[in-house]
N, C-alpha and C positions, 0 to 999 in steps of 0.2 A: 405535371412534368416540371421538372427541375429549368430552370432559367436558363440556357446558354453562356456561358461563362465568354468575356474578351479572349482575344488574342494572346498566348502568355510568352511574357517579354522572355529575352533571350538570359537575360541578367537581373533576376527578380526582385524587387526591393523584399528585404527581408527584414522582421521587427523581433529579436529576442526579448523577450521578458525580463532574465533573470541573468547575473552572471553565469558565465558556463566555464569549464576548464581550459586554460590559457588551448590549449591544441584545438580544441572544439570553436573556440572562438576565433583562433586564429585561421583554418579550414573553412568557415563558414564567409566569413572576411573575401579570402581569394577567389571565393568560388561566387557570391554573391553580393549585391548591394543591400550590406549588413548593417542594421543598427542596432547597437547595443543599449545597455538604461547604464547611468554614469554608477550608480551605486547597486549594493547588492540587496534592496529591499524590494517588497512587493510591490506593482504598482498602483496606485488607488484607482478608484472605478474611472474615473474623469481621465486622466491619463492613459488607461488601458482602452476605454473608446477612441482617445484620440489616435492609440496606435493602429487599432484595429483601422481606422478608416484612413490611415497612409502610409499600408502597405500590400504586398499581391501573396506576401506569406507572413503569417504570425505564425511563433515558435513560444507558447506558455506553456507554464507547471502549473503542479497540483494546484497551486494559491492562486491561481487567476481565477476565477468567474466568469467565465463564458458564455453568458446566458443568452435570452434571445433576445432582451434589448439591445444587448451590445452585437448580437449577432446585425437586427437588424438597423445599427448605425453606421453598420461596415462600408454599404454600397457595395455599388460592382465590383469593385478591384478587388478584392482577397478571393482569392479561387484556394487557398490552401491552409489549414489551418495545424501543422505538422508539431503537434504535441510533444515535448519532451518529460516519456514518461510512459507507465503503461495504463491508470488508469484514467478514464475521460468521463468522469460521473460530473466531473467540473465544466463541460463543457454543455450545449442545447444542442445534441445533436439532431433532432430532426429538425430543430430552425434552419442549423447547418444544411439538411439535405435540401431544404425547402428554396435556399439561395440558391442551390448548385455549387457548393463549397464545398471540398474535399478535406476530410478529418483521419489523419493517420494517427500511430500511437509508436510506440517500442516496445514490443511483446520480447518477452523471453533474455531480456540481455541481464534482467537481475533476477532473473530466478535463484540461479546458486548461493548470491550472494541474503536474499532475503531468508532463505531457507536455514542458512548460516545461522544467523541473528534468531531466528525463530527456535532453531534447537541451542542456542546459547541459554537466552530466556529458560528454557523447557527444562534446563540441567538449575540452572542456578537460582530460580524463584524457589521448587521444593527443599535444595541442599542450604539457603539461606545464605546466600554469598555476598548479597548486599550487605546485610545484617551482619556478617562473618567480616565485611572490610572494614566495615566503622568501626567495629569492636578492634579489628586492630590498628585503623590509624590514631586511634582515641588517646591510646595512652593506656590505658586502663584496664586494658588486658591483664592477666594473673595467672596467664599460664593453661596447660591440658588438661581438662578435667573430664571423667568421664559420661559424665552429664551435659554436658556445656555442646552448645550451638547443635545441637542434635537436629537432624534433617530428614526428607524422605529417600529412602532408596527409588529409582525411577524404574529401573529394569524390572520386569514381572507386572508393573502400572500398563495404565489402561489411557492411550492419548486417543482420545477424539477430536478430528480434525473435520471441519465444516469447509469445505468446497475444494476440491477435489483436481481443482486445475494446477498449471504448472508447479506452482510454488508448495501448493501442497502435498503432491507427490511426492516434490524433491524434500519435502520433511517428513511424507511417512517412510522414505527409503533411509532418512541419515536417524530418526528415531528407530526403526527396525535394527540395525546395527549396534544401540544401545539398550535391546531388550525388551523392549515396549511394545504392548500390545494394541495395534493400528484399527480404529476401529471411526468410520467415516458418515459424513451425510453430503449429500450433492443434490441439486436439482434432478440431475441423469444418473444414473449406474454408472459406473467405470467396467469395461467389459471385462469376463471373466480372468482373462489371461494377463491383466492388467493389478486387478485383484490378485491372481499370484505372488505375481512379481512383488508387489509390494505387500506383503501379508496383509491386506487389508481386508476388514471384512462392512459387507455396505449396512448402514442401518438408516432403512427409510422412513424413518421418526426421527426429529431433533428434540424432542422433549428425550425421547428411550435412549438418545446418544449421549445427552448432558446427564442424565442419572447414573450412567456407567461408566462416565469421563472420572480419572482424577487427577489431567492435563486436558484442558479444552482451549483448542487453537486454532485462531479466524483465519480465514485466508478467501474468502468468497467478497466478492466485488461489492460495491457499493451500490444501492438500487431502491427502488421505493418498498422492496420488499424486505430489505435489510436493516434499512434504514429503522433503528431501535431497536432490531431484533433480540438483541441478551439483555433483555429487561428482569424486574426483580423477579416474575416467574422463572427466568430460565436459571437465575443464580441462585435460585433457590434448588433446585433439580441437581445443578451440580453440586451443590454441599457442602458441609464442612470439610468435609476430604477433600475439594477439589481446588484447582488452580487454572487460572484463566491468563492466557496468553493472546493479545491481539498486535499484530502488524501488519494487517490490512487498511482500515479503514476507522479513525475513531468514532463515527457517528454511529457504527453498528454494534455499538455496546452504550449502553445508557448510565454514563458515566457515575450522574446521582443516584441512583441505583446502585450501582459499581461501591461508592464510598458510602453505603448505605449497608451494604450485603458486610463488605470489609469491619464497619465501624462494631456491627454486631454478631461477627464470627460467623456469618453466614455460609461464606468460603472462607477457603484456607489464603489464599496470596495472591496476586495478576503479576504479569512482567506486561508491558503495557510502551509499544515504540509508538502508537499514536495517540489523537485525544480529540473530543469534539469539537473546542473551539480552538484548536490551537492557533497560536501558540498558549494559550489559558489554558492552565490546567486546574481541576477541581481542586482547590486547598484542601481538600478534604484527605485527598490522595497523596499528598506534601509528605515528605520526614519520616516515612512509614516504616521499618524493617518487615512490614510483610507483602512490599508491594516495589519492586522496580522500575522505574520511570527512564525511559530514554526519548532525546528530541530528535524524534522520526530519522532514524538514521540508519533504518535496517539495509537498505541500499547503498551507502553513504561508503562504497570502496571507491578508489580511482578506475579499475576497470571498469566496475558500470557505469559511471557518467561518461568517460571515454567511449562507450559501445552505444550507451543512447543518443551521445552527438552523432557520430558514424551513421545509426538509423536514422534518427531526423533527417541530416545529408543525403543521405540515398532518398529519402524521400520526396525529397524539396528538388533534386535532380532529375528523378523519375517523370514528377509535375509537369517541371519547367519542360521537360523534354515533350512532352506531350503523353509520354505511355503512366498506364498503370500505376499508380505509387504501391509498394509490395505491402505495405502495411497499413490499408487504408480500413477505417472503422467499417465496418458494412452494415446492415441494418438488421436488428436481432442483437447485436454488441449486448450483454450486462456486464 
């Protein structure tokens, strides 16, 4: 059984990690005894202990490290640990539960916006539009030729989308729309009437999904089971015809692999918004016109960090108040 947590103060000392959006910071400010970090960098291990154990809520990102050392330097005081952000693979959450620490996240306020980013990639890694810009800011362009910058058509293609929750739904319904034939893999089924809706159709093989992909797009959480999962077998499966889209998670593509599969025409291109060690990326992957690189910004609009403060808040209110936090991790979470 979990510990008994103190008495929680009326006005909680609160520890942000990371800068947040002037509104979000300012909101947290009035509503709590807020400390913010002076600069907008990570904070190193030594510092992020020190914060965890002098406050009654930490508020980290994806880049903090919340393991179970640091969980247990905490002490009694942190009863909350309200995540800005939806995934918590960063965090040790049954060290957490094992305090009696309560771990919330922000489900759902960037679906739309991820989704975005994800059929952005999805058009412009096969039409060659990275490739298409250099050529025109170069100079050196010479004009329309009817050979020139030649691309894939998308519509009548085959996306395979691997995990099947919010975000990827909201991309097999904006890829349906541009023609694309939706074909999925999931831990669960997506019930039948759900499958309509989004012409999806399920394949309970990720080997038979990547052979029939020639758009293959991550969207399944981080987990010991994913963790390296699109290794050189599975880019081998999808082929030279195929193209690999991730904006989940960079660990769950094996990135040398990745510029391995690339360097010998394995596959055809990746659009690629995360990376394993970021901010490091593979040189390998550098300069490429067959490969699109962005610094993890598939979220990166002002309404979803505006909507993720708003949730943090409600959560850190719900705490303090004594009831429920609505968006608390529960156990089962990948």
């Amino acid at each position: 059984m979990a510990p008994a947590r103190q008495t929680r103060p009326a006005k909680p000392r609160v520890v942000v990690t990371r800068r947040l959006p002037s509104p979000v910071e300012a909101r947290l400010a009035e509503l709590f005894d807020t400390g913010f970090p002076a600069g907008d960098t990570p904070m190193s291990p030594a510092d992020l202990r020190a914060a965890i154990g002098d406050c009654d809520v930490l508020v980290p990102t994806i880049v903090d490290r919340i393991d179970a050392d640091a969980i247990a330097a905490a002490g009694e005081r942190l009863g909350l640990i309200a995540n800005f952000g939806n995934g918590v693979d960063h965090i040790a959450l049954k060290a957490a539960r094992a305090r009696g620490i309560v771990v919330t996240n922000t489900p759902g306020v960037l679906t739309d916006d991820a989704a975005d980013m994800a059929m952005a990639l999805i058009l412009a890694v096969p039409r060659r539009l990275v490739e298409g810009e250099r050529l025109a800011q170069s100079g050196e362009w010479r004009g329309w030729s009817p050979c020139s910058m030649l691309g894939h058509r998308i519509s009548g293609r085959t996306l395979g989308i691997l995990g099947m929750g919010r975000i990827g739904r909201a991309v097999a319904r904006r890829a349906r729309g541009f023609g694309l034939s939706i074909r999925y893999h999931n831990r669960r089924r997506l019930p039948i009437v759900i499958e309509q809706e989004l012409g999806a159709t399920y394949e309970p093989s990720l080997a038979a999904l990547l052979a029939a992909s020639d758009i293959f797009s991550i969207h399944c959480p981080l987990t010991p089971e994913t963790d390296g999962l699109i290794d050189a077998g599975a880019l081998a499966l999808l082929g030279a015809h195929g193209h690999l889209i991730n904006i989940a998670r960079g660990e769950i593509v094996d990135e040398a692999a990745l510029a391995d599969a690339l360097d010998g025409g394995v596959i055809a291109g990746a659009g690629l918004d995360v990376f394993d060690r970021e901010p490091a990326i593979d040189a390998r992957l550098l300069h490429r016109d067959d490969v699109l690189l962005l610094p993890h910004m598939a979220s990166a609009t002002h309404e979803a960090r505006e909507a993720q403060g708003a949730r943090v808040i409600a959560n850190i209110r719900s705490w303090a108040d004594g009831h429920p936090c609505p968006d608390q991790v529960l156990e089962g979470w990948a």
